[in-house]
N, CA, C and O atoms as CSV, one atom per row, in Angstrom:
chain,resi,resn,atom,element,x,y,z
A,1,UNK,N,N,9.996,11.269,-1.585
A,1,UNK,CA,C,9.137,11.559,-0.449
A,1,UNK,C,C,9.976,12.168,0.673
A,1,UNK,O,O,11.061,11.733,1.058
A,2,UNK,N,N,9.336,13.218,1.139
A,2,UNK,CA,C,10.345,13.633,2.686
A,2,UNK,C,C,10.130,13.402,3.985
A,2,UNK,O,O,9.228,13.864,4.683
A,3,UNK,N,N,11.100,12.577,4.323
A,3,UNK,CA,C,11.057,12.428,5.777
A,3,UNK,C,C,10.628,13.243,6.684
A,3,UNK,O,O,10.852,14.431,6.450
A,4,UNK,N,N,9.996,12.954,7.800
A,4,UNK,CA,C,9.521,13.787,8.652
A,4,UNK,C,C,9.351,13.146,9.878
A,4,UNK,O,O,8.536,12.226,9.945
A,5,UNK,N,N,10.282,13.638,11.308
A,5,UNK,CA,C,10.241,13.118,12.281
A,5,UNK,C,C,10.217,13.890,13.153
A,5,UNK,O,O,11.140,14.680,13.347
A,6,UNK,N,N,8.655,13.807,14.213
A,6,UNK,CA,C,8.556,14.353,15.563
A,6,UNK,C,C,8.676,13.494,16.578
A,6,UNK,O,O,8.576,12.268,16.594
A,7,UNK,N,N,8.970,14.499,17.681
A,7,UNK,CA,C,8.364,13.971,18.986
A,7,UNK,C,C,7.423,14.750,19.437
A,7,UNK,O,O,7.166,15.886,19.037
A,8,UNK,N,N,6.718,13.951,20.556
A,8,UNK,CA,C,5.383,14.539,21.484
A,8,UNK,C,C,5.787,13.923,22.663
A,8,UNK,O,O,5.998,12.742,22.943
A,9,UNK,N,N,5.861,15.096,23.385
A,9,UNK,CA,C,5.827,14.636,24.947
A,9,UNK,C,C,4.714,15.108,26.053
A,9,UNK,O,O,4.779,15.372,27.254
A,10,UNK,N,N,3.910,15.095,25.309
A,10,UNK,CA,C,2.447,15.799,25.833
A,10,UNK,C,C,1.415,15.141,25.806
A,10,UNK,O,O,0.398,15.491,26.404
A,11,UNK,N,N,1.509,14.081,25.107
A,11,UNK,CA,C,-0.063,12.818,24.226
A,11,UNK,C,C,0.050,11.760,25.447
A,11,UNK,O,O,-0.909,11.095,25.838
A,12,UNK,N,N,1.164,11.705,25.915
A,12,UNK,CA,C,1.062,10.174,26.931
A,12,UNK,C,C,2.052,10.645,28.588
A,12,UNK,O,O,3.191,11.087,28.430
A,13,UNK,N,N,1.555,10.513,29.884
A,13,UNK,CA,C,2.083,10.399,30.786
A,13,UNK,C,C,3.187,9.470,30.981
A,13,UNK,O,O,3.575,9.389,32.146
A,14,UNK,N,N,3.613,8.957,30.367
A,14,UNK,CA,C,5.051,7.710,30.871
A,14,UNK,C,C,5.385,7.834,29.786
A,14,UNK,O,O,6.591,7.667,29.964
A,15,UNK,N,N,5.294,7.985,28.859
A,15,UNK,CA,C,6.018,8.083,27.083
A,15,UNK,C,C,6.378,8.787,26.332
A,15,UNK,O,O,5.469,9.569,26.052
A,16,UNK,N,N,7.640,9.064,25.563
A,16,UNK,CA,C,7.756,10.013,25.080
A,16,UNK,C,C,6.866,9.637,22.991
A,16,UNK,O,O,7.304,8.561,22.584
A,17,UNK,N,N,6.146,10.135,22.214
A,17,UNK,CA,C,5.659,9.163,21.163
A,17,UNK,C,C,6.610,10.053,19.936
A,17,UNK,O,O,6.801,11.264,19.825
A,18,UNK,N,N,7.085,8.914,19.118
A,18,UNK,CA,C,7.815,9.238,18.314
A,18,UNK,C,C,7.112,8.734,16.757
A,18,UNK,O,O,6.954,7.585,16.347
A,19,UNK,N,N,6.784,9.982,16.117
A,19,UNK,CA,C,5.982,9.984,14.547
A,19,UNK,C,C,7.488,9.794,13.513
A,19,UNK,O,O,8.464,10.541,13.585
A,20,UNK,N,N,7.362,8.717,12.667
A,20,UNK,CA,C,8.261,8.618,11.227
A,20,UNK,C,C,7.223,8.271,10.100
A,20,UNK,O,O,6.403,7.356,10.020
A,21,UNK,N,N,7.584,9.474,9.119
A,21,UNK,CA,C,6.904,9.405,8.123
A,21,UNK,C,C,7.613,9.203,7.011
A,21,UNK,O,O,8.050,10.267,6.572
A,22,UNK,N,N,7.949,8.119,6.278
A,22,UNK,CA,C,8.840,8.163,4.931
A,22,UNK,C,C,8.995,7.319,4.460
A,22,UNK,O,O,8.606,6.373,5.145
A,23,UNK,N,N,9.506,6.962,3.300
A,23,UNK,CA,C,9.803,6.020,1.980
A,23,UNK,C,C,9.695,5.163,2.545
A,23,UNK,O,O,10.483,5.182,3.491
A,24,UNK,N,N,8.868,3.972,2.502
A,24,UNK,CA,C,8.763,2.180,3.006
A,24,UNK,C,C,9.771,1.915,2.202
A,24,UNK,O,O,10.031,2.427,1.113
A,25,UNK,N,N,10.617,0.663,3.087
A,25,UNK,CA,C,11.353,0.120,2.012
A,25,UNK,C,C,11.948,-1.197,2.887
A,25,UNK,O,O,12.194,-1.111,4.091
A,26,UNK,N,N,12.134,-2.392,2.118
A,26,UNK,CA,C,13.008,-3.086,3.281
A,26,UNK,C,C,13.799,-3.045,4.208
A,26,UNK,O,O,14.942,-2.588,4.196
A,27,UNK,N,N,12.882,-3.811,5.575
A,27,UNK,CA,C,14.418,-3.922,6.818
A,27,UNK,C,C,14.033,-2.308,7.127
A,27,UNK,O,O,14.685,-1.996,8.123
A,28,UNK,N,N,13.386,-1.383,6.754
A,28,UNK,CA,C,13.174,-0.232,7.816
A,28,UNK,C,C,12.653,-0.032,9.343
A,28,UNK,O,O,13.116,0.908,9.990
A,29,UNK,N,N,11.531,-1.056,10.024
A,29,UNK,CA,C,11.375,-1.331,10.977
A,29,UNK,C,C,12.462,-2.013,11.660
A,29,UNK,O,O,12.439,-1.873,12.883
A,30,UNK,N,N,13.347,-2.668,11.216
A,30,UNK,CA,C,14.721,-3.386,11.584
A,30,UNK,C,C,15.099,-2.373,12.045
A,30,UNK,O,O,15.154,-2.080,13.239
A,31,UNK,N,N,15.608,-1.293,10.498
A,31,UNK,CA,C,17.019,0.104,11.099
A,31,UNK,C,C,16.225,0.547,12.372
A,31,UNK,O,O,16.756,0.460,13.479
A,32,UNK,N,N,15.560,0.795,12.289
A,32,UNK,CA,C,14.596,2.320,13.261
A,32,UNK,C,C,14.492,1.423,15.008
A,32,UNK,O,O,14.624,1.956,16.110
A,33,UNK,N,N,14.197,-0.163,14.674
A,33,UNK,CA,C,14.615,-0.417,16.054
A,33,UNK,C,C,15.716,-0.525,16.519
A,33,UNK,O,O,15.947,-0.271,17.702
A,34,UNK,N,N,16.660,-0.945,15.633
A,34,UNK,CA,C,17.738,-0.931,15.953
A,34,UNK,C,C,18.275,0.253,16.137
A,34,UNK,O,O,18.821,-0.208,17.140
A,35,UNK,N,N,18.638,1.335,16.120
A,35,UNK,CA,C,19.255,2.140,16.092
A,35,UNK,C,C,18.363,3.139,17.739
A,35,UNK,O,O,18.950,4.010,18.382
A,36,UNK,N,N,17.050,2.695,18.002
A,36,UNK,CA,C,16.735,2.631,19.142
A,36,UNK,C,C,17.364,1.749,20.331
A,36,UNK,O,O,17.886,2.310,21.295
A,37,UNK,N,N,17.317,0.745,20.259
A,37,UNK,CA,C,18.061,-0.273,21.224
A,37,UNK,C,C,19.240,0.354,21.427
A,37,UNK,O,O,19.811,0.481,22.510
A,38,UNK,N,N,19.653,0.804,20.210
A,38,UNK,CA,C,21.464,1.293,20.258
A,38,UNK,C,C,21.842,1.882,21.171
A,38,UNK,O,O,22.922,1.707,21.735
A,39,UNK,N,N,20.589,3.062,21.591
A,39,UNK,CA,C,20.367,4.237,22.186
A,39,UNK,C,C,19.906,4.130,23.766
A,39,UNK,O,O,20.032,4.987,24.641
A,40,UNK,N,N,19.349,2.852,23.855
A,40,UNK,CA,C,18.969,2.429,25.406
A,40,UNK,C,C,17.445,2.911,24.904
A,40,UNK,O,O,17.089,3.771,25.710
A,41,UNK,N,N,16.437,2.712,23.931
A,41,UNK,CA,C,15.622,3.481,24.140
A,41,UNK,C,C,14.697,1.989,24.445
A,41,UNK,O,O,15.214,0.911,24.149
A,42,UNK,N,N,13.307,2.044,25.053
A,42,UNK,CA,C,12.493,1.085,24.718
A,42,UNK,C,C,11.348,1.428,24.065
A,42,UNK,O,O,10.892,2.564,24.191
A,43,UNK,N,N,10.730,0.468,23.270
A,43,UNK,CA,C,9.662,0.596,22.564
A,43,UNK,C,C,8.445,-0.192,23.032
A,43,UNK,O,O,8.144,-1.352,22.750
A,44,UNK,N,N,7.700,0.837,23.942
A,44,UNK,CA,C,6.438,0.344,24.551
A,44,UNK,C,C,5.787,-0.256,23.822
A,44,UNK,O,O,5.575,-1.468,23.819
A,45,UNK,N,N,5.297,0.759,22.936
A,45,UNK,CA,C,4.094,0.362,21.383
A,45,UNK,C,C,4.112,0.862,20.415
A,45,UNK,O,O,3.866,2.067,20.377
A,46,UNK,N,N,4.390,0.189,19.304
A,46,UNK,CA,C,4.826,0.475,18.003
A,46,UNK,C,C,3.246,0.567,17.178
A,46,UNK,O,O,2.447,-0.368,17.231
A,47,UNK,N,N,2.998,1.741,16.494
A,47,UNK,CA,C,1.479,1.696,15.723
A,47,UNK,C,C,2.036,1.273,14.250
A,47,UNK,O,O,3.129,0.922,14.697
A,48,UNK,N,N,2.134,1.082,13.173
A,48,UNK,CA,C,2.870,0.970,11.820
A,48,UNK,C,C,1.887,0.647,11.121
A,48,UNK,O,O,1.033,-0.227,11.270
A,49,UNK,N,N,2.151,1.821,9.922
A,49,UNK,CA,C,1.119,1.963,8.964
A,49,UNK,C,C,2.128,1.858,7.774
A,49,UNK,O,O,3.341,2.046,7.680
A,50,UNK,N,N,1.100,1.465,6.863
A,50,UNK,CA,C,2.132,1.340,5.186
A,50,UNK,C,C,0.877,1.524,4.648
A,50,UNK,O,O,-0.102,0.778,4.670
A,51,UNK,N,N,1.136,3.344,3.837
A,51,UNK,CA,C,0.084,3.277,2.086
A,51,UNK,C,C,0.932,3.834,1.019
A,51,UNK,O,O,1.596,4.864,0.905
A,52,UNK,N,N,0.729,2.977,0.394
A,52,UNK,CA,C,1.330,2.797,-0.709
A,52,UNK,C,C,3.364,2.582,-0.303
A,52,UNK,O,O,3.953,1.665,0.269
A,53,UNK,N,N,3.845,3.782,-0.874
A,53,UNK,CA,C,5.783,3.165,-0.626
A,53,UNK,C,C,5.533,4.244,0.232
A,53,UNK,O,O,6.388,5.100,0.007
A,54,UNK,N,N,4.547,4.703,1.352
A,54,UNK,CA,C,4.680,5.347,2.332
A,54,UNK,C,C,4.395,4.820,3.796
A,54,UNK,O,O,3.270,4.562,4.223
A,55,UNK,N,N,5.536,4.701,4.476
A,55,UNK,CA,C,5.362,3.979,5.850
A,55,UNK,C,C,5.051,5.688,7.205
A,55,UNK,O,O,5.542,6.810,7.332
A,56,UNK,N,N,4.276,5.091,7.701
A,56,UNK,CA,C,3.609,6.212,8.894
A,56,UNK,C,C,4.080,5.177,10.396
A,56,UNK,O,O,3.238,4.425,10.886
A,57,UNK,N,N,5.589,5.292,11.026
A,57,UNK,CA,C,5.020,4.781,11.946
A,57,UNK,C,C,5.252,5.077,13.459
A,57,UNK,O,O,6.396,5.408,13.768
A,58,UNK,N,N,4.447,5.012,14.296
A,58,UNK,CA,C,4.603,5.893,15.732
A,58,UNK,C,C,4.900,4.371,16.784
A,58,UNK,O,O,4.435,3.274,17.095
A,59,UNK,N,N,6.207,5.463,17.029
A,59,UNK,CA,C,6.218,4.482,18.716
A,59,UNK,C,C,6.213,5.307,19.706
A,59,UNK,O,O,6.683,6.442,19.629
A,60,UNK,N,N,5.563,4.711,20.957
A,60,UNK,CA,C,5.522,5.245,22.165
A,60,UNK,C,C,7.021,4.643,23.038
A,60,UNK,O,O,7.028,3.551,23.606
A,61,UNK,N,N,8.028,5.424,23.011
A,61,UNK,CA,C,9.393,5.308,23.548
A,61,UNK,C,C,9.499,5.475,25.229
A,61,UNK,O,O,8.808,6.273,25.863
A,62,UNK,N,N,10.442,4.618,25.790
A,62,UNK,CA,C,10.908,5.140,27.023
A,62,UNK,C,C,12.812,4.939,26.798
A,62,UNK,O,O,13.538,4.729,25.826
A,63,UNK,N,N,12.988,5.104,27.996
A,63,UNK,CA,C,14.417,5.262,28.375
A,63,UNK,C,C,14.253,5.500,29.597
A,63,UNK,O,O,13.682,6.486,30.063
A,64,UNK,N,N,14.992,4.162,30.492
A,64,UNK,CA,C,15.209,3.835,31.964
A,64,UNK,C,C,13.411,4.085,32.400
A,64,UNK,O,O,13.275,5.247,32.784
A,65,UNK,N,N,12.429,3.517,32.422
A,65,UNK,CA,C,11.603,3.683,32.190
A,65,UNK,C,C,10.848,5.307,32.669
A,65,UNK,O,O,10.070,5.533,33.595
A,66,UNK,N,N,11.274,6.004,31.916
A,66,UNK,CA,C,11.442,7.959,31.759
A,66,UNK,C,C,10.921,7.894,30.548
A,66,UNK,O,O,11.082,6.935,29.793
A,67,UNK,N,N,9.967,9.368,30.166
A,67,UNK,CA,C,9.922,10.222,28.797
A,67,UNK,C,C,11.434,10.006,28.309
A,67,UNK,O,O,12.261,9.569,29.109
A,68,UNK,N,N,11.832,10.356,26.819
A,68,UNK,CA,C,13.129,10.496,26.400
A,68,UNK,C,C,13.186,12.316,26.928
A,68,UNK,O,O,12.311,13.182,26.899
A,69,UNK,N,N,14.503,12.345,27.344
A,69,UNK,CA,C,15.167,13.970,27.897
A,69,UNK,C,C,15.006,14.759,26.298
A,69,UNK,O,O,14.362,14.188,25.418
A,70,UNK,N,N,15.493,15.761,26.113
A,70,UNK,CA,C,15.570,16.517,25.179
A,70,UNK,C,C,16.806,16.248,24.400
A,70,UNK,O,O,16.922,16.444,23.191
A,71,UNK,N,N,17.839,15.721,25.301
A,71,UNK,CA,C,19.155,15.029,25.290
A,71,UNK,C,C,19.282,13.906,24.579
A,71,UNK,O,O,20.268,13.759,23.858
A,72,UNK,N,N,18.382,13.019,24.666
A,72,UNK,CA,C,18.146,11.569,24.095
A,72,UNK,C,C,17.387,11.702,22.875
A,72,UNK,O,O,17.520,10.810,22.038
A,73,UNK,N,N,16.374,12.963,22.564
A,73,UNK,CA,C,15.802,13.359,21.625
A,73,UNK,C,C,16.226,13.638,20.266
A,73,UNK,O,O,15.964,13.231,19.134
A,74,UNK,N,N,17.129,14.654,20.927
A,74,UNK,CA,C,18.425,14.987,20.173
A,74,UNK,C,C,19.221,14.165,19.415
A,74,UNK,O,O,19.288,14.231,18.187
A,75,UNK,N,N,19.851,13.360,20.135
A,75,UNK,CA,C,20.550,11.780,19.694
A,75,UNK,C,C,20.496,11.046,18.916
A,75,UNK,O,O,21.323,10.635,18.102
A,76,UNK,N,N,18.243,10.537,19.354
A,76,UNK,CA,C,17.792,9.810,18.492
A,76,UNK,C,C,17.413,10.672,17.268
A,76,UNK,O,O,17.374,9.935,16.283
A,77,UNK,N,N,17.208,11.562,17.049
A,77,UNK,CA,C,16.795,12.243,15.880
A,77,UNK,C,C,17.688,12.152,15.003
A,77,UNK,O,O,17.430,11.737,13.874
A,78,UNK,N,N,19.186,12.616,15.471
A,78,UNK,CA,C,20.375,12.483,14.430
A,78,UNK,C,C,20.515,11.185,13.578
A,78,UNK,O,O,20.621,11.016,12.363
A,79,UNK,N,N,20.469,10.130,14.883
A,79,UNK,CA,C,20.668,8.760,14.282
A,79,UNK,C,C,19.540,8.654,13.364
A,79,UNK,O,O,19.917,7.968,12.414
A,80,UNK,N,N,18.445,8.985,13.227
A,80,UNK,CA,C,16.999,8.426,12.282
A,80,UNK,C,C,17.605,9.468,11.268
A,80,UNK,O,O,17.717,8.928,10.167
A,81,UNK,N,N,17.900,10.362,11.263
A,81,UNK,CA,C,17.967,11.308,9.778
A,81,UNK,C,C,19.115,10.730,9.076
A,81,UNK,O,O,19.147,10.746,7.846
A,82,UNK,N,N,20.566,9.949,10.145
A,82,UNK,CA,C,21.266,9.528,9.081
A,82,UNK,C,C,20.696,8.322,8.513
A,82,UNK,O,O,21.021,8.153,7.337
A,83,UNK,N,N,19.952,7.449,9.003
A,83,UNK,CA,C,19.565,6.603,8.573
A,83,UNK,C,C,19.134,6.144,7.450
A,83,UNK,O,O,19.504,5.218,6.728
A,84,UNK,N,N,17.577,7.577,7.340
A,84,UNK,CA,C,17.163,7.902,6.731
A,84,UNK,C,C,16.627,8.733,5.285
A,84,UNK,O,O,15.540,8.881,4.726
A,85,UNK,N,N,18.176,9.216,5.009
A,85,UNK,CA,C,18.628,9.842,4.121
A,85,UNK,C,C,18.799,9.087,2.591
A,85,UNK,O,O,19.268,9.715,1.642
């Protein structure tokens, strides 16, 4: 299955919302927060979907309570693709 990760900084006034689409598998909501926290990010609201060994799940992110910069975007994206690989 292929990973697929956006952001939207257009859907919410105070949030930046972050879409992960890929392989369910144990302890993945673990990595993905963790590797947020890592980052200073916070996680307003987490939506999380699972069909079938496919996990769909969106959080609405801040940082210092800010949208994430393009900078932090950047960052977090790297960290989720190594993750995620």
């Amino acid at each position: 299955m292929e990973t697929t990760i956006k952001f939207d900084d257009t859907s919410s006034e105070q949030c930046t919302l972050l879409e992960i689409v890929t392989q369910d598998k144990r302890g993945l909501l673990y990595s993905l927060a963790s590797i947020m926290a890592r980052l200073d990010c916070n996680i307003e609201v987490a939506l999380i979907d699972t069909e079938g060994k496919k996990a769909i799940d969106v959080f609405y992110v801040t940082k210092k309570a800010q949208k994430l910069s393009e900078v932090d975007q950047t960052m977090l994206l790297d960290e989720l693709q190594k993750a995620l690989v």
